[in-house]
C-alpha positions as CSV (number, residue, x, y, z in Angstrom):
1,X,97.9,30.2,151.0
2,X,99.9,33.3,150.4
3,X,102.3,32.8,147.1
4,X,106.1,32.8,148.8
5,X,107.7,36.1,148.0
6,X,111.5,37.4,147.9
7,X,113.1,41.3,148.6
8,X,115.3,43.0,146.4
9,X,117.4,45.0,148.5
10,X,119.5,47.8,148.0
11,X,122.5,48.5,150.7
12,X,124.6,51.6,150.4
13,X,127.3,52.2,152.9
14,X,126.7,56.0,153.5
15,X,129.2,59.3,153.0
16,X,131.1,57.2,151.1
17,X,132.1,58.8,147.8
18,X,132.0,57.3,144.7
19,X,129.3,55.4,146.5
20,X,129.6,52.0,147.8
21,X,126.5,49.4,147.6
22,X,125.5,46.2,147.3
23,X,121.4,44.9,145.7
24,X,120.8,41.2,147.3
25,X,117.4,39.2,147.1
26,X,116.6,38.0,150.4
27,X,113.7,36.0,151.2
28,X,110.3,37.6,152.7
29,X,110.6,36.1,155.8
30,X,114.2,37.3,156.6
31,X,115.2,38.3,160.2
32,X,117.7,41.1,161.1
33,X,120.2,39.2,162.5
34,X,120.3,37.1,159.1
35,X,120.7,40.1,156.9
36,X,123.1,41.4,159.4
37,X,125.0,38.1,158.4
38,X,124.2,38.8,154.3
39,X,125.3,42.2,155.0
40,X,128.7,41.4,156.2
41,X,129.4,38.8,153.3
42,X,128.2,41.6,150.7
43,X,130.5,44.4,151.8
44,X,133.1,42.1,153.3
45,X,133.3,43.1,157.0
46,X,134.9,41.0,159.0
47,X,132.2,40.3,161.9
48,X,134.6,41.5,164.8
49,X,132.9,45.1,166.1
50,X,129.3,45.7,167.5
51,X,126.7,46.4,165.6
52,X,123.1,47.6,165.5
53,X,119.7,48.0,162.9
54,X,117.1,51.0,163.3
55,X,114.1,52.0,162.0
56,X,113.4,55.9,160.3
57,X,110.1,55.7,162.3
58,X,111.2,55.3,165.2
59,X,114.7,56.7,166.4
60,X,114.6,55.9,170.4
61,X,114.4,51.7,169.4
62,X,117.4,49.8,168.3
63,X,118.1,46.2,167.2
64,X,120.7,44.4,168.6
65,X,121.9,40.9,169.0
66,X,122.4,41.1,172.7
67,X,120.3,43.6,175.4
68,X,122.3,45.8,176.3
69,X,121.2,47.1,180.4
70,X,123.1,50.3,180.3
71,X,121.1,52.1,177.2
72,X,118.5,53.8,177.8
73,X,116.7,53.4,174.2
74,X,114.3,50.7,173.3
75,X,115.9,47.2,172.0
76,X,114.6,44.6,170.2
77,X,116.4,41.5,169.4
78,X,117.6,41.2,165.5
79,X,117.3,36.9,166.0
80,X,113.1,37.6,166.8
81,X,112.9,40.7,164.6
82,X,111.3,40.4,160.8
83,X,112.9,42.9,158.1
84,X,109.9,42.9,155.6
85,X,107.5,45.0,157.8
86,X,110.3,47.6,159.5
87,X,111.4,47.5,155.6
88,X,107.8,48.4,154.2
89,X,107.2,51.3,156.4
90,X,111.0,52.8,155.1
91,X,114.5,52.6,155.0
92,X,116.3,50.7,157.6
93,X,120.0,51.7,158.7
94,X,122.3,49.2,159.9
95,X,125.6,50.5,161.7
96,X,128.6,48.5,162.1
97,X,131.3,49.1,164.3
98,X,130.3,52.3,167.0
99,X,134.0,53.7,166.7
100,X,134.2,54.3,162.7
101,X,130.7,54.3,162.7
102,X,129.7,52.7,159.0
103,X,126.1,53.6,158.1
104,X,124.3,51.6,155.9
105,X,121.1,52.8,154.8
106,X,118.7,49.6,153.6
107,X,116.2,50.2,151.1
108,X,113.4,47.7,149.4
109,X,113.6,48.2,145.9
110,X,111.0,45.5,145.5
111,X,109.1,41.9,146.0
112,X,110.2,39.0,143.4
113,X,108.4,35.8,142.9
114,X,109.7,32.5,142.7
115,X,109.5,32.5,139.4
116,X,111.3,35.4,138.7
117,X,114.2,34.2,141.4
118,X,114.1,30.8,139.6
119,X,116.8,28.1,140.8
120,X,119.2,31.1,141.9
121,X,120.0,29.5,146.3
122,X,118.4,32.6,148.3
123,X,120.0,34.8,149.8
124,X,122.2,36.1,146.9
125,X,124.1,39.3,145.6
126,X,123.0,40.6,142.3
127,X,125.1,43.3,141.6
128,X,127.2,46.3,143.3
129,X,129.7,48.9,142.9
130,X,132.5,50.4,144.8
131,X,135.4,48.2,146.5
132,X,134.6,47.3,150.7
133,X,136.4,49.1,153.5
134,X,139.0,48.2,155.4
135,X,137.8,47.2,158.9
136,X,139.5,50.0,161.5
137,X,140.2,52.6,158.1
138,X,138.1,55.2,158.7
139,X,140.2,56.8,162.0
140,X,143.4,56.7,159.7
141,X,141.6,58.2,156.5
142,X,141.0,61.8,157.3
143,X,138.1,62.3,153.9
144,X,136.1,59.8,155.8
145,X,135.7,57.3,153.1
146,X,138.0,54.3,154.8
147,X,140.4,52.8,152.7
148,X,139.3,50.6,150.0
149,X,139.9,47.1,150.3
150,X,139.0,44.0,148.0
151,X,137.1,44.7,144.6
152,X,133.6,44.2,144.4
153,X,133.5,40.6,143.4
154,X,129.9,39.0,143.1
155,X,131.0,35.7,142.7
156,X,133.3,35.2,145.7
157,X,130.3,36.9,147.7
158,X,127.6,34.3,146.5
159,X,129.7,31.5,147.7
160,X,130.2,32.8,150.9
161,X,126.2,33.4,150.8
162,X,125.8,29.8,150.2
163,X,128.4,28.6,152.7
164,X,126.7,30.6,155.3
165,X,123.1,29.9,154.5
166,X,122.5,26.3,153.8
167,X,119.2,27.0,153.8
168,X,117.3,30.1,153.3
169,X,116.1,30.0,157.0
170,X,119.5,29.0,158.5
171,X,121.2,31.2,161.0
172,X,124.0,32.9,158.9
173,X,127.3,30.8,160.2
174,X,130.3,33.7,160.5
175,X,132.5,31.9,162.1
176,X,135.1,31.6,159.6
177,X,134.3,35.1,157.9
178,X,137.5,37.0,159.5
179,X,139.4,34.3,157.7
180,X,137.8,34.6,154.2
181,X,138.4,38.4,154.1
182,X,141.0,40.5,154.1
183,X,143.9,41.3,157.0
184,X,143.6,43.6,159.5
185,X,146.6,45.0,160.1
186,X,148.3,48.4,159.1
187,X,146.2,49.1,157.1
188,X,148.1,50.6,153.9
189,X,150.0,47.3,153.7
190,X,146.9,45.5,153.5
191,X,145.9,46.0,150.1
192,X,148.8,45.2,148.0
193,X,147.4,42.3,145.2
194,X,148.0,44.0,142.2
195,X,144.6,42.4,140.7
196,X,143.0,44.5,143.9
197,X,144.6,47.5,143.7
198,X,143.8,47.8,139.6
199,X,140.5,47.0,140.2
200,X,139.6,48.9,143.3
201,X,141.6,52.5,141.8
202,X,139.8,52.3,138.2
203,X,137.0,51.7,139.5
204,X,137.2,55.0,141.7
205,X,138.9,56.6,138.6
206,X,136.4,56.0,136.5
207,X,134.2,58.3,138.8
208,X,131.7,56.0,140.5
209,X,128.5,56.0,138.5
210,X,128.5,56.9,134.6
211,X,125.8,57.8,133.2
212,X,123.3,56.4,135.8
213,X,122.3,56.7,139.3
214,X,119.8,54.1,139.5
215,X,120.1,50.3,139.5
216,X,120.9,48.8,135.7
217,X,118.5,46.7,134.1
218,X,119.6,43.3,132.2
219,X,118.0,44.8,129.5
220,X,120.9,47.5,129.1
221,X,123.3,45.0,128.6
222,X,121.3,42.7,125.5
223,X,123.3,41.2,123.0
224,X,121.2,43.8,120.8
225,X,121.9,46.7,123.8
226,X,125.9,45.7,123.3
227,X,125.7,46.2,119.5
228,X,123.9,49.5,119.6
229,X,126.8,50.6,122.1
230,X,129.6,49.5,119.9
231,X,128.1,51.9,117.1
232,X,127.0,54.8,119.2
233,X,130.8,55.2,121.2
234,X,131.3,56.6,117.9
235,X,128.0,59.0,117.6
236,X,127.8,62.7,117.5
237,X,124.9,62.8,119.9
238,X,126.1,63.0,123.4
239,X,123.2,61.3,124.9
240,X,123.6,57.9,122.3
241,X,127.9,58.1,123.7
242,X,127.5,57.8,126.8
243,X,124.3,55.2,127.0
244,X,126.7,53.4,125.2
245,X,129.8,54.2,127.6
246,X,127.4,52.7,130.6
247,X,126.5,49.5,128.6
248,X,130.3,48.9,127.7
249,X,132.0,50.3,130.9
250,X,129.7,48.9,133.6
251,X,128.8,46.2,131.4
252,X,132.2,44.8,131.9
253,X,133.6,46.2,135.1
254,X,130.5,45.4,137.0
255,X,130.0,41.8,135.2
256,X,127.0,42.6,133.4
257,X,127.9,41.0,130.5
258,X,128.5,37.5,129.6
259,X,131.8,36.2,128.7
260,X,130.8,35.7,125.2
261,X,129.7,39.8,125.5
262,X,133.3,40.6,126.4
263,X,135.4,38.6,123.8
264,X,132.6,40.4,121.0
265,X,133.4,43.6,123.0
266,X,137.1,42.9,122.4
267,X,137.2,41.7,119.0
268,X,135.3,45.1,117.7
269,X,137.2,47.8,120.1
270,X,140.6,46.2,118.9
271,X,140.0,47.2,115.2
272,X,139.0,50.8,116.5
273,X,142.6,51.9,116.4
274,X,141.4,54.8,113.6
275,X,138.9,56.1,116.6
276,X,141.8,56.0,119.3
277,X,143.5,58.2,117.3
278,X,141.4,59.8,114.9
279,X,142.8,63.7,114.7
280,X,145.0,63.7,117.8
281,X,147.0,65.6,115.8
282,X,144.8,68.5,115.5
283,X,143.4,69.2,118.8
284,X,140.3,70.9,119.7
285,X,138.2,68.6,117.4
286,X,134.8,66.9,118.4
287,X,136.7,63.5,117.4
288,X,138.3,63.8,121.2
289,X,135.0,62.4,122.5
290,X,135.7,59.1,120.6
291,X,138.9,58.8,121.5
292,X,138.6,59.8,125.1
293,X,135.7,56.9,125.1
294,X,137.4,53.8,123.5
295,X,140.8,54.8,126.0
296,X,137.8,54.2,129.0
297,X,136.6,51.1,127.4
298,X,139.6,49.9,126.8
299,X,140.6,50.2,130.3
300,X,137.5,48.5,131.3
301,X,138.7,45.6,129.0
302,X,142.0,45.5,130.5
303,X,140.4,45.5,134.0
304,X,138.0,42.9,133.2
305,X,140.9,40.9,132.0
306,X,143.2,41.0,135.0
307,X,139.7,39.8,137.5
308,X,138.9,37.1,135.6
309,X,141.2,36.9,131.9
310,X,139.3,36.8,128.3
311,X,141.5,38.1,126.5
312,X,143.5,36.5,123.6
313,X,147.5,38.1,123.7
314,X,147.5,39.5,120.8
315,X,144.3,41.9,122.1
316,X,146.2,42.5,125.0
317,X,149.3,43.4,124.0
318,X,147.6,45.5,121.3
319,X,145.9,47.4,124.3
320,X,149.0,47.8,126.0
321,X,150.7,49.2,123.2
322,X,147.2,51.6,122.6
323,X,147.4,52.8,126.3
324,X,151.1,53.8,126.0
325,X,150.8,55.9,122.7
326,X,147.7,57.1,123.9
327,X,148.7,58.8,126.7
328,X,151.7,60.2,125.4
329,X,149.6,62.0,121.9
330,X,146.9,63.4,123.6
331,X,146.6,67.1,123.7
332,X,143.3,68.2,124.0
333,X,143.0,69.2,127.0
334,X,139.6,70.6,127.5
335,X,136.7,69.3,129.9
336,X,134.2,66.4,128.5
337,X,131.4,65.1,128.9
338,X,130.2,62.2,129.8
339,X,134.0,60.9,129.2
340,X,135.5,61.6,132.9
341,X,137.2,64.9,133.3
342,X,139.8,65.5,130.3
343,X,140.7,63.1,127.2
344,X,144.0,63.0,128.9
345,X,142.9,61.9,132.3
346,X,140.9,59.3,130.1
347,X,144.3,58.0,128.6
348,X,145.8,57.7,132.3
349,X,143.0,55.8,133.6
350,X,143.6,53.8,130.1
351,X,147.8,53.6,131.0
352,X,146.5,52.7,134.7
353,X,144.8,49.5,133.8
354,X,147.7,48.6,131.1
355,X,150.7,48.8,134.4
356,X,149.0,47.5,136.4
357,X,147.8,44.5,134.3
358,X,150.5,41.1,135.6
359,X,151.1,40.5,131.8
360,X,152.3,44.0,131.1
361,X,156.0,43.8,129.7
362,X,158.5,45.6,132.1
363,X,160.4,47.4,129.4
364,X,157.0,49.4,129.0
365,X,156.6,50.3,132.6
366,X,160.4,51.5,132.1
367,X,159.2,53.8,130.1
368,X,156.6,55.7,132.7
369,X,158.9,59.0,133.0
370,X,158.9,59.5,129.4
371,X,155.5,59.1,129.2
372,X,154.7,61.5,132.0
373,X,156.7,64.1,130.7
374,X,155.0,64.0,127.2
375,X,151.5,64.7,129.4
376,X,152.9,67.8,131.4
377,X,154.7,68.7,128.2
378,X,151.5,69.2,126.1
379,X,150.2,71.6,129.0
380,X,149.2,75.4,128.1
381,X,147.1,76.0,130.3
382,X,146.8,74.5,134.2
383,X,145.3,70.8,134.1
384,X,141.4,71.1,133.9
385,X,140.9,67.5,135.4
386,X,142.7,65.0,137.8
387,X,145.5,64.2,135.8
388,X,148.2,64.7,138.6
389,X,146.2,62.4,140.6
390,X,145.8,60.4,138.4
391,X,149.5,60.3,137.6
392,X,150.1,59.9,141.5
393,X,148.1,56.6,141.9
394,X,149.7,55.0,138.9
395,X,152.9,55.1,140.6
396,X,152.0,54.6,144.5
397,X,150.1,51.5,143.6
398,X,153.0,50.2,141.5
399,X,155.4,50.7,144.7
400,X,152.5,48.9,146.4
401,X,152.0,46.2,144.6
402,X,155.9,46.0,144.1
403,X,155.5,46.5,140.8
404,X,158.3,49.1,140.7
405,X,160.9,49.1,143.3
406,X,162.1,51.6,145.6
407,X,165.1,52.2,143.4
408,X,163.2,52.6,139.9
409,X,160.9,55.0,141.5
410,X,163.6,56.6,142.9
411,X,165.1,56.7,139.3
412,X,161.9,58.0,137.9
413,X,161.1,60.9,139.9
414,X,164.3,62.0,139.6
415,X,164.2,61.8,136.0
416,X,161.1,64.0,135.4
417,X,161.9,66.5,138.2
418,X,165.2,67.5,136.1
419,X,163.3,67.9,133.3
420,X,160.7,70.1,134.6
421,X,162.0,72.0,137.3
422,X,164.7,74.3,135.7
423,X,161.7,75.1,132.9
424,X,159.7,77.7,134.6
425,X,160.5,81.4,132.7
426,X,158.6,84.7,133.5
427,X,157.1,84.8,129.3
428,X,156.0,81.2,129.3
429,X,152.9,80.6,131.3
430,X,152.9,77.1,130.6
431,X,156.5,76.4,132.1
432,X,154.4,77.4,135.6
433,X,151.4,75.0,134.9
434,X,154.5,71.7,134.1
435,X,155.7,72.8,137.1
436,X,153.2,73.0,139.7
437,X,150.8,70.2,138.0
438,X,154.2,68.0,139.2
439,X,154.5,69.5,142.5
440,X,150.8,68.0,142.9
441,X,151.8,64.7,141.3
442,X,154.5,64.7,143.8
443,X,152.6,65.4,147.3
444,X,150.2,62.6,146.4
445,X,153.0,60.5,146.1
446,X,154.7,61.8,149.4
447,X,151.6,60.6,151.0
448,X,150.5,57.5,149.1
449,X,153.9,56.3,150.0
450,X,153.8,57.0,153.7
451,X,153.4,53.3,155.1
452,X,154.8,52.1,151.8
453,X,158.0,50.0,153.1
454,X,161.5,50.6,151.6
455,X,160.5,54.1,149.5
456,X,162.4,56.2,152.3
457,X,164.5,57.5,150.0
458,X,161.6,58.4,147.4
459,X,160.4,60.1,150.3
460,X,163.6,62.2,151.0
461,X,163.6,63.4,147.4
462,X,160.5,64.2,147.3
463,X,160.3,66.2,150.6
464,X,163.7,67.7,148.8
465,X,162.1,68.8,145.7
466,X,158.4,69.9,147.4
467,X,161.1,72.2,149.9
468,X,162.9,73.6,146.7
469,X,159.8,74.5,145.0
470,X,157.8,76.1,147.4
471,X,161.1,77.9,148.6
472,X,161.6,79.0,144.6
473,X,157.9,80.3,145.0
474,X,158.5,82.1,148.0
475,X,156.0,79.9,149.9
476,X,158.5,78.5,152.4
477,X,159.3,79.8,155.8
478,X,161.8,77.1,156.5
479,X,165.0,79.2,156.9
480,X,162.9,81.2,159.6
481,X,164.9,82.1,162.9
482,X,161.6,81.7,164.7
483,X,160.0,79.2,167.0
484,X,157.1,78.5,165.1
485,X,159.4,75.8,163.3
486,X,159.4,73.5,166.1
487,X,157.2,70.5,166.7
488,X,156.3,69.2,169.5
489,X,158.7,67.4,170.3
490,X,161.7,70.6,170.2
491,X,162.8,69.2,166.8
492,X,162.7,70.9,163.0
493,X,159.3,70.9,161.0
494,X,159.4,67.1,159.5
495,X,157.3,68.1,156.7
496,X,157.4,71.4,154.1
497,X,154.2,73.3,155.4
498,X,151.8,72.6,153.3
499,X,149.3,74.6,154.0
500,X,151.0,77.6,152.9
501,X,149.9,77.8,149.2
């Protein structure tokens, strides 16, 4: 008698960027429509659009769960359909919902026996990255990608697995799965936990993968793989910094490492406070790769905290505090590598987790204008990484999280507009580069707050200053006499013409 085998699976939902997947062990004897079912739970879909499987080798045959008369292409039904031997011949792509049209491509990584599965209830999730998508996102999200709903979350997907399969052979039940995920309305206002939003924007802030493409081994994140990483943060060799970025970022913000991995993880980058700021008075100086590193780790702490908290106070609060000064002293402004983009845009991703953290103190969110003007302040030449979008997401996911209310934001915008847009003189280069890295601050924010209720007036000001500028520049044809100013409807432009620049 053949020994019982499992599938280690890897799903990746594709032209999705950073990339979205899930790796699940399913048993051998799966059937389509079941890992339709495991598929849903993994990337949390909500069951309510069509949906199909088909095979690389042969493109005029489908899968479906019902026949449908009116194709004319081969179909198969998924409930009488085995994965293993489509899956052995290639990849398999599952599509859900024929109007946003969400590719999946299904690979088999490889077979596991029963001893290496062990007591684990089959099927279930073993790791991923990327947050789901918003069912119905894709036609309102003109870059393709959707918009990101819930975090990747491995445990709430297991114990859906094992509501919905009893028993490895059980029909999945998704019954209740529209219930368990989340709303389907306008889809802006759907995502507005501030625990989702943190954990959904770092995650894409951090840049999708670092350091690796491929799947990580449990070997990478060792009690002995963990203290290696702690030293070599520190390490002149780029190649030992950022193995040991992946084994400290991913480790934690992917749940690779045990809880008793994150409080050592904690207790060691909290004494670091001499590599946070080592030199950041003297820019230019290789000690920036350090510093840009523990301001990513310790957003990954501060992340890790608000999904499921580890942290004593005193760490967090001393993290708070880091992010804040951080930000503001940093003035190396040059690209890195592997740290993502510039030691500054490190610090905001470092600030991002701290605001958006529930325990943050208000009086330090009051503080956010100050703090941005310090970054555009240090600029002499134009912003080399993501900075003002980086800037931009802080504060449209504080306004949707209501975090910071229509009025503060009105406040703070103001605030940092009359500060930087009377700066701009003919012999000072870097007067141009504050001001136009804010005008691109300020259009994401004009559009991250579009749906955004109550921010009206936020969005008056900032149509008001985008108009001023661009008609400063010369880039503005709004006082034209001609009809080109008309919409559709007879009426004025709404919007400053963008595309102009």
């Amino acid at each position: 008698m053949a020994e019982k085998k499992y599938l280690q699976l890897k799903i990746q939902i594709d032209d999705v960027h950073p990339p979205v997947w899930r790796q699940v062990v399913v048993p051998e004897t799966v059937r389509l429509n079941q890992l339709h079912g495991i598929i849903q739970i993994a990337f949390g879909w909500q069951n309510g659009h069509l949906h199909s499987f088909q095979d690389d080798q042969n493109k005029r045959r489908i899968y479906v769960d019902a026949i449908d008369p009116d194709t004319t292409l081969e179909q198969e039904l998924t409930a009488k359909t085995a994965a293993y031997p489509l899956l052995q011949k290639g990849p398999l792509v599952y599509t859900y919902d024929f109007g946003d049209d969400w590719q999946h491509t299904i690979t088999l990584e490889k077979t596991l026996s029963p001893l290496v599965v062990g007591a684990q209830q089959v099927p279930f999730c073993v790791a991923g990255r990327g947050p789901n998508r918003v069912e119905d996102s894709r036609g309102v999200d003109t870059s393709g990608n959707g918009v990101a709903g819930a975090h990747f979350n491995k445990k709430k997907i297991n114990a859906a697995l094992i509501q919905a399969f009893p028993t490895e052979n059980a029909d999945p039940d998704l019954t209740e799965l529209a219930d368990q995920q989340e709303p389907t309305g306008s889809v802006r206002e759907a995502v507005t936990d501030p625990d989702q939003l943190q954990a959904d924007a770092l995650a894409q802030l951090l840049g999708g993968d670092i350091g690796k493409d491929d799947l990580a081994d449990p070997e990478d994140f060792s009690n002995a793989a963990v203290t290696v990483a702690l030293q070599d943060i520190h390490a002149a060799d780029e190649e030992r910094r950022s193995q040991a970025q992946f084994v400290l970022v991913v480790g934690l913000t992917e749940g690779f490492v045990t809880t008793a991995q994150r409080k050592r993880i904690a207790q060691e980058i909290v004494t670091k406070e001499d590599w946070l700021f080592e030199k950041i008075d003297q820019p230019q100086n290789d000690a920036v790769y350090t510093r840009s590193q523990i301001a990513i780790v310790g957003a990954a702490l501060l992340h890790t905290d608000i999904v499921d908290p580890f942290l004593t106070a005193k760490e967090r609060n001393q993290l708070f505090d880091w992010a804040v000064r951080y930000v503001q002293a940093e003035q190396d402004m040059r690209q890195l590598k592997p740290a993502p983009n510039t030691a500054t845009s490190a610090g905001l991703r470092f600030l991002y987790a701290a605001v958006m953290h529930p325990r943050f103190p208000a009086k330090k969110r009051n503080q956010l204008a100050n703090i941005f003007l310090a970054v555009l302040n240090h600029l002499q030449t134009p912003f080399l990484g993501d900075e003002s979008e980086a800037m931009a997401v802080i504060l449209t996911d504080l306004a949707r999280s209501k975090q910071l209310s229509p009025k503060k934001m009105l406040d703070l915008l103001d605030q940092v507009s009359q500060q930087v847009d009377p700066g701009i003189e003919d012999d000072r280069p870097e007067t141009f580069y504050r001001e136009r890295a804010w005008q691109s601050t300020l259009y994401a924010v004009f559009f991250g707050l579009m749906n955004v209720p109550g921010y009206q007036d936020s969005h008056m000001l900032i149509f008001s200053l985008i108009t001023s500028y661009l008609t400063m520049m010369g880039m503005s044809d709004l006082d034209d006499d001609d009809d080109d100013d008309l919409d559709d409807d007879g009426d004025e432009d709404d919007y400053p013409p963008f595309d102009e620049e």
